[in-house]
C-alpha positions as CSV (number, residue, x, y, z in Angstrom):
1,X,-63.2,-2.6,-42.3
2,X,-63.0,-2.7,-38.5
3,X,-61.0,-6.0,-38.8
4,X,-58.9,-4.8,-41.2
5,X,-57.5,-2.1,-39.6
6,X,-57.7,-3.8,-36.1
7,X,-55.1,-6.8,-38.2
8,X,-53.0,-4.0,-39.8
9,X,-52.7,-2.1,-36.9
10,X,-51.7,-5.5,-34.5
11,X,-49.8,-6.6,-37.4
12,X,-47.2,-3.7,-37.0
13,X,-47.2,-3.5,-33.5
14,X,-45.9,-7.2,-33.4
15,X,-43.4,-6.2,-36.5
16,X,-42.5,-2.8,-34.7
17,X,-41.8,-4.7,-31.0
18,X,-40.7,-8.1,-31.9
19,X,-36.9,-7.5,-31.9
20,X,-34.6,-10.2,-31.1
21,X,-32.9,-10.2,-27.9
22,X,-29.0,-9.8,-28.0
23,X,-27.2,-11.9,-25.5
24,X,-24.0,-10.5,-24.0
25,X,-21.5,-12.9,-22.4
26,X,-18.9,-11.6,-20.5
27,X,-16.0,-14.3,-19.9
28,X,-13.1,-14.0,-17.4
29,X,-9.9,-15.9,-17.7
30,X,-8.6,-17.5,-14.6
31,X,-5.4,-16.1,-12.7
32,X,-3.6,-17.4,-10.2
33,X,-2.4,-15.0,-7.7
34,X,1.1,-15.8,-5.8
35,X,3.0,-14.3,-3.2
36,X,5.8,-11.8,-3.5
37,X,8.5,-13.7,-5.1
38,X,10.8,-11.5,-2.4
39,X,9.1,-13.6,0.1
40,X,8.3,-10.4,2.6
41,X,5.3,-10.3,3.7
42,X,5.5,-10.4,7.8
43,X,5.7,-6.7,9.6
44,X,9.2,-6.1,11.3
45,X,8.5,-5.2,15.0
46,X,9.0,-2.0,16.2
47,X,12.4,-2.9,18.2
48,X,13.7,-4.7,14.7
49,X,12.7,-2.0,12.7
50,X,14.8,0.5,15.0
51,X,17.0,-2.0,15.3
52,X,17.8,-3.2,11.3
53,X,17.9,0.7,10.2
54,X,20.4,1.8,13.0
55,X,22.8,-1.4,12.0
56,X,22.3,0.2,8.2
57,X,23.6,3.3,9.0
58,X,25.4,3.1,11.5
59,X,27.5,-0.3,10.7
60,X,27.2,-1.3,14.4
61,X,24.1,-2.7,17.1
62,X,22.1,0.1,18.6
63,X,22.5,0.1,23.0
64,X,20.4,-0.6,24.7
65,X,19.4,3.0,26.1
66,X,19.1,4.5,22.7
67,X,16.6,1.2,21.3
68,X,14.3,1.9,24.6
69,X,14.4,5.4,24.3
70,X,13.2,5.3,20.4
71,X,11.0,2.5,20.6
72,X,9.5,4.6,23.8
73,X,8.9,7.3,21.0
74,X,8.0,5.4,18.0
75,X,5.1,3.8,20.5
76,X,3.9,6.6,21.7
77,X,3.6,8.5,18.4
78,X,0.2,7.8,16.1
79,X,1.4,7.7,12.7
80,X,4.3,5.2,12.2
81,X,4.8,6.1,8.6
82,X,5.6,9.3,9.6
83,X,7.7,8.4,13.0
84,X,10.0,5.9,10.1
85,X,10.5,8.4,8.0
86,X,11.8,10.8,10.9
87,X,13.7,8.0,12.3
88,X,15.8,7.0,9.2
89,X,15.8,10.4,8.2
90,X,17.6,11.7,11.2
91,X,19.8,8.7,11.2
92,X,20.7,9.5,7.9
93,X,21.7,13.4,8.7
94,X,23.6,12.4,12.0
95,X,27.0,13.2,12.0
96,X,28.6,9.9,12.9
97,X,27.2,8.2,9.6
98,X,30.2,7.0,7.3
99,X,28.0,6.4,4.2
100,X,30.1,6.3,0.8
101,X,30.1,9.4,-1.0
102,X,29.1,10.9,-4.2
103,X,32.1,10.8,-5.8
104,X,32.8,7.4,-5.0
105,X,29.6,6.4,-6.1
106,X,29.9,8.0,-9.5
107,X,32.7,6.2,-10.0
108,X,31.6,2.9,-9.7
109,X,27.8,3.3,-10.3
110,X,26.9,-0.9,-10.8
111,X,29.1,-1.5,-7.8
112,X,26.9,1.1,-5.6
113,X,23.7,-0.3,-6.4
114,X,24.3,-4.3,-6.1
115,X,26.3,-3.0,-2.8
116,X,23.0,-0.8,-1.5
117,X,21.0,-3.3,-2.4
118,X,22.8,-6.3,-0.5
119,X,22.9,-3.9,2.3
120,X,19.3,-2.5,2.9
121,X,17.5,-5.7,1.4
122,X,19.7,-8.3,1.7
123,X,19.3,-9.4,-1.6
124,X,20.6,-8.7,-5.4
125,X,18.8,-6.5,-7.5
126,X,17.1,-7.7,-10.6
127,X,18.0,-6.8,-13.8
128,X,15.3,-3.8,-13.8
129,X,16.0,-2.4,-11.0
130,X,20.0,-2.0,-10.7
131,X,18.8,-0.7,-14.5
132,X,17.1,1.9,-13.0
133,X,18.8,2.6,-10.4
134,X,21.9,3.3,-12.0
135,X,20.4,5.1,-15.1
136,X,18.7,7.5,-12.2
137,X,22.4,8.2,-11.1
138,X,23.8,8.5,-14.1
139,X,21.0,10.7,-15.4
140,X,20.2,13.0,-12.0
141,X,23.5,14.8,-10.8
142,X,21.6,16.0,-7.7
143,X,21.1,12.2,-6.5
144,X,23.3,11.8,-4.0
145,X,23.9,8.6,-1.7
146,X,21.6,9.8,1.6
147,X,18.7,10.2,-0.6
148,X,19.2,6.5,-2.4
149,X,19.3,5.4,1.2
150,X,16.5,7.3,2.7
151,X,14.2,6.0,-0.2
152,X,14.8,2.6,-0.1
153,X,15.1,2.3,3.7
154,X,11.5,4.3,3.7
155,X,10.0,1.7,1.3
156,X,7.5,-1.0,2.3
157,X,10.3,-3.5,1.2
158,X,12.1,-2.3,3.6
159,X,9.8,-2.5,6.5
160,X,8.5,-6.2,5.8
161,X,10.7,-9.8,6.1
């Protein structure tokens, strides 16, 4: 009797903890990563940078006395986010700046936005983006040209070649 119940009793331990084992396989598919198709991936220096957004603006080369003075200050300051985005933004609200206005740029949105883009990236926009753009003009009222400006010329497209 011992036997029997010493067989029955290993007989459903073996049932109850046999189970078979479920393998998982996890595949990944390959992917090449490439670079920017824009091609920009080196810094600009602080004297380009300064430079670049002041001929932007400004439609003319920066002297000499005003690149030392902000490159002094765009040196000596910690966060150069920050500094950029002052930079461009007093640029941008100086009184000299001859930048098109809004009227003109309502009237000839596609115009503005292969122009902006020829002038702050040096290239054309793509078919998504002078979509966007011009669909943001269209649609906003309050977008004017400064802030256009300001946004891309505060973008990371804008600070690398």
């Amino acid at each position: 009797m011992k036997k029997i119940v010493y067989l029955s009793l290993s007989f459903i331990l073996a049932l109850g903890s046999c189970k078979k084992e479920t393998l998982y396989v996890y595949e990944v598919d390959p992917v090449t990563s490439q670079k920017d198709k824009n091609g920009k991936g080196i810094a600009k220096s602080t004297v380009e940078f300064i430079s670049i957004a002041y001929a932007d603006v400004f439609e003319t080369a920066i002297s000499q006395n005003d690149l030392g003075r902000l490159s002094l200050l765009y040196l000596a300051f910690g966060d150069k986010k920050l500094i950029e985005d002052l930079l461009v933004k007093n640029m941008l609200n100086s009184p000299e700046v001859q930048l098109i206005s809004n009227t003109q740029m309502r009237s000839n949105i596609e115009g503005f936005v292969t122009s902006i883009y020829q002038r702050i990236y040096n290239r054309e926009p793509n078919e998504l983006e002078a979509y966007t753009l011009a669909k943001s003009i269209t649609d906003d009222v309050s977008l004017t040209p400064v802030i256009i400006y300001y946004s891309m010329m505060t973008s990371d497209e804008y600070r690398y070649y």
